[in-house]
N, C-alpha and C positions, 0 to 999 in steps of 0.2 A: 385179539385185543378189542376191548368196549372202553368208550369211550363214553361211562353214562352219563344222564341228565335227569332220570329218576329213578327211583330206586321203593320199593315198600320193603323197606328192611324188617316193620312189622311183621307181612305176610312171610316175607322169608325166614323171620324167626320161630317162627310156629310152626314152618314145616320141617324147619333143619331139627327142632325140639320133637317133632314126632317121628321122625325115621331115625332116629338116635338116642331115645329115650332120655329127652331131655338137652338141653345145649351144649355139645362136644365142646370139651377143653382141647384149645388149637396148643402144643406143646411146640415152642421155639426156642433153641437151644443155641447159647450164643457162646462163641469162643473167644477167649480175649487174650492176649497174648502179648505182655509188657516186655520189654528189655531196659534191664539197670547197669546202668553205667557207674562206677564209683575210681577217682584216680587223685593219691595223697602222693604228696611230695613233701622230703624232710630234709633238713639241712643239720648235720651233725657237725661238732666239732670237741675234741677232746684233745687235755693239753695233761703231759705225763712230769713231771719235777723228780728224778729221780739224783738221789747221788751217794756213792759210795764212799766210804771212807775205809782206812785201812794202818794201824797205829804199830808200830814197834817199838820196843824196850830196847833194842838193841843187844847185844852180848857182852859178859864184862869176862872181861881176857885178864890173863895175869899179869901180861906183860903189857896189854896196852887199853887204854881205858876208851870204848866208841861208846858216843854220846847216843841217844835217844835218835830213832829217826820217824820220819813218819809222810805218808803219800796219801794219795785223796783222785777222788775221780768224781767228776759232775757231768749228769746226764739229761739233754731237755728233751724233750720229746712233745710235738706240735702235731694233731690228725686231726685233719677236715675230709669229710667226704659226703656226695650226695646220694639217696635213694630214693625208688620211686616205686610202688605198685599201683597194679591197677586189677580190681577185679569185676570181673562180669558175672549180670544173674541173671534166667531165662525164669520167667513166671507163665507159663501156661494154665489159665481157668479158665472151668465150664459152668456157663450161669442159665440155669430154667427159666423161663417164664410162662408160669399159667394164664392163659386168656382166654375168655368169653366171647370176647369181641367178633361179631361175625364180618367178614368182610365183601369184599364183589363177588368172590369166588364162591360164595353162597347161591347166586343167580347162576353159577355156570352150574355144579349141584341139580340145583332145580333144575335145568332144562334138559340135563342129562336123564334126571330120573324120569320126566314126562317121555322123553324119548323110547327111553327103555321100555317101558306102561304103553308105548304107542299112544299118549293122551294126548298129545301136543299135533294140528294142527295148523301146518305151512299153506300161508292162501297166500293171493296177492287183493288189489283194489278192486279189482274185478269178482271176486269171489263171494259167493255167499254163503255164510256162517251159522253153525246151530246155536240156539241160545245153551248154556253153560261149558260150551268146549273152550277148551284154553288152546288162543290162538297166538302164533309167530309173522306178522307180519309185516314188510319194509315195505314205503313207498316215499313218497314228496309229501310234504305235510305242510300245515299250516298251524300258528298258536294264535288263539282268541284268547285275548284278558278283557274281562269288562271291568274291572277296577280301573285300569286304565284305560278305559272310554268314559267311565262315569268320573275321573280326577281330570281330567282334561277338560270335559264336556262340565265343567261345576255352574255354577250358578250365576257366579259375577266375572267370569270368562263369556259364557256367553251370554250375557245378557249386554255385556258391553260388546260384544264381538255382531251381535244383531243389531243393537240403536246404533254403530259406527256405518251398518252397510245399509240401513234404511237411512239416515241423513245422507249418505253420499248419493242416493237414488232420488232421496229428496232433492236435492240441490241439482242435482241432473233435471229433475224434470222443471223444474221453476228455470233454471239457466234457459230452458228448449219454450219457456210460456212468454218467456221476452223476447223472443226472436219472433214468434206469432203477430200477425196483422191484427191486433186486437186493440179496442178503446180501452181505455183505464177500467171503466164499471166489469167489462167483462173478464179484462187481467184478474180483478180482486177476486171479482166469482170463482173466477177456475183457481187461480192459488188458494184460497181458501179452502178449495175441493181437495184440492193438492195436499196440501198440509193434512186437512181431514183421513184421508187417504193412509199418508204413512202415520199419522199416528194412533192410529187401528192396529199397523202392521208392528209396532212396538209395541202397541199391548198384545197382539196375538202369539207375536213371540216369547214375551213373559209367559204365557197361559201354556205355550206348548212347553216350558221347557219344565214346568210342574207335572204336568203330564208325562214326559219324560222321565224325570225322579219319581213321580208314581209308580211308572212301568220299570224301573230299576230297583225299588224298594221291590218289587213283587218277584221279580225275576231272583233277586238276593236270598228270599224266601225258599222258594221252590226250587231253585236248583244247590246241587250240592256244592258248589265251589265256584271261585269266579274264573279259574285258568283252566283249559282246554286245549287239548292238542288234537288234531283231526289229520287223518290219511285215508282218502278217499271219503268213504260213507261210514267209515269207522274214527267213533266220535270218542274220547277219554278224558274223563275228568281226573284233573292232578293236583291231589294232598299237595297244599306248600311244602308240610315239614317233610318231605319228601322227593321235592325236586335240589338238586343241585346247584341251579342257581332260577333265580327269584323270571318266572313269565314276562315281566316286563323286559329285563333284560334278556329272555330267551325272544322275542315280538323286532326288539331294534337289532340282535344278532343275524336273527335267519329272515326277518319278515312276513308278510301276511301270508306267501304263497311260495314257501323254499323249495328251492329244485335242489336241496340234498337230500339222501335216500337214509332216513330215517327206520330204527328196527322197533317195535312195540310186539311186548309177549305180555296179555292178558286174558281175562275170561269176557266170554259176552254174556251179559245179562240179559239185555233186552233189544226187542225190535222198538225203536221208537216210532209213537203214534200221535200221542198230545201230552200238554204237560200234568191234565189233570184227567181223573179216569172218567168216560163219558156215561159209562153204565152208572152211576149213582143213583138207588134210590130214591133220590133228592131232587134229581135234575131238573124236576119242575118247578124247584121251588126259587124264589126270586133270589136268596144269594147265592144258590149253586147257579142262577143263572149271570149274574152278575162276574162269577167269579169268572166263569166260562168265555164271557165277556170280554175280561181282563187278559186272561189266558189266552186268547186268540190273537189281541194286541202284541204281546208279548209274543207269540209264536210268530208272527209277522216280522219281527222287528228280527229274532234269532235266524231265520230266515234269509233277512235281507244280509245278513253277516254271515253268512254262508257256515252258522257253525251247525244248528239245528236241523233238519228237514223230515218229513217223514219218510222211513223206510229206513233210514242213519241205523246204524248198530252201535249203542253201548257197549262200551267194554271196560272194567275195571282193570287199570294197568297195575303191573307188577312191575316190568322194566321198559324204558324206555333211553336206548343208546344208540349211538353210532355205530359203526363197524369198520 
């Protein structure tokens, strides 16, 4: 069982469409099986009026004369009774559905057939990898989102978050200039220096955090995406539309530096070296120098976040799960 958290269903769709001439129809056949129930109850009653009659002339005798006679008979007849059926019906059907739809089982597919081809190599963090082999490998990992360092880090978070810790330093040091053996003219002097002092340090902090949004607008530019997963020196950038749930909440789930064993099967593209190519024709020229410039800044700072470094391997991920 996988447990994923990314997935390139793109890539998977292209290759499930080339080894099968096109997108296999998944055929799932469903059975459905009703039971009907039907039970009438009737209540009869029929009533019968019958009667007979039955009339005689009587016989005329010669010698004695009998009169007319006549009998009669009346019959009622009263039936109530109840019935009841019930009958049962068994529906048994079979309903197709055609779908396109490719699911996880697409990735298992895939690594089945790299298996088979022998193209899939199994490394660990320790290992080191050819550029374009499609690699399988589990270790501890960590996710870097710089969208969430640059939403955090915004402008009037920290710009208020720097003038709140330069006044409190402020006032620390003027609280420490009154305790001082000093005459008045000197007190002014040196608070005034004081004051001078930090309010340098709140403009210097405006100026660096422009700097900083510079170096995030550039870093936006030139890298492909802002989420990253790393395991060991093996670095991968991760399509959003593609992850299963959003880097920010994969960052406050596992943390900067998870010690759960993570699987990643992708290709390496590249040894990473700088972020922009050194050999340029250009190099001499004042914006390739400038850019270069930039670029170093920026490499410093990826760096300091432990997501960039030289020697890192790129890899374009296809899957990325648990196990």
């Amino acid at each position: 069982m996988k447990d994923v958290i990314y997935l390139d269903t793109s890539f998977l769709h292209s290759f499930m469409a080339q080894i099968n001439s096109g997108l296999p129809a998944l055929t799932n056949t469903e059975f459905q099986e009703s039971q009907t129930s039907t039970s009438a109850q009737t209540v009869t009653a029929d009533s019968t009026n019958e009667m007979l009659g039955e009339v005689s002339l009587g016989e005329i005798d010669i010698v004695v004369f009998k009169s007319p006679s006549a009998k009669g008979q009346y019959k009622y007849i009263n039936k109530k009774g109840n019935s009841s059926s019930i009958s049962l019906a068994q529906l048994e059907a079979g309903k197709e559905i055609i779908s396109k739809q490719l699911h996880d089982n697409a990735l298992t597919e895939f690594e089945k057939y790299l298996l088979e081809k022998e193209a899939l190599v199994q490394i660990t963090i320790d290992n080191n990898a050819e550029i374009g082999e499609y690699i399988k490998l589990t270790g501890s990992f960590s996710v870097v989102d710089l969208g969430y360092f640059k939403s955090v880090l915004n402008k009037s978070t920290f710009e208020k978050f720097m003038r709140n810790t330069v006044e409190q330093e402020m006032a620390a040091a003027l609280h420490e200039l009154e305790r001082e053996n000093l005459n008045n003219a000197q007190k002014n002097s040196k608070r005034k220096q004081i004051k001078d002092l930090y309010e340098s340090q709140k403009k210097a902090s405006s100026h660096f955090h422009e700097l900083f949004e510079t170096l995030f607008e550039f870093m936006e530019s030139v890298l492909p995406t802002n989420s990253y997963i790393k395991i060991g020196k093996y670095v991968a950038p991760l399509k959003s539309e593609f992850l299963r749930e959003s880097a920010k909440e994969m960052s406050f789930k596992y943390g900067v530096n998870s010690h759960l064993q993570v699987t990643l099967i992708g290709k390496i593209t590249r040894e990473y070296d700088s972020l922009l190519a050194q050999n340029s024709p250009s190099n001499d020229s004042s914006l390739i120098s400038a850019l270069q410039g930039l670029s170093s800044s920026v490499e410093t700072m990826l760096s300091s976040m432990d997501l960039l470094n030289e020697g890192d391997y790129i890899v374009s991920p296809i899957a990325i799960f648990f196990e």
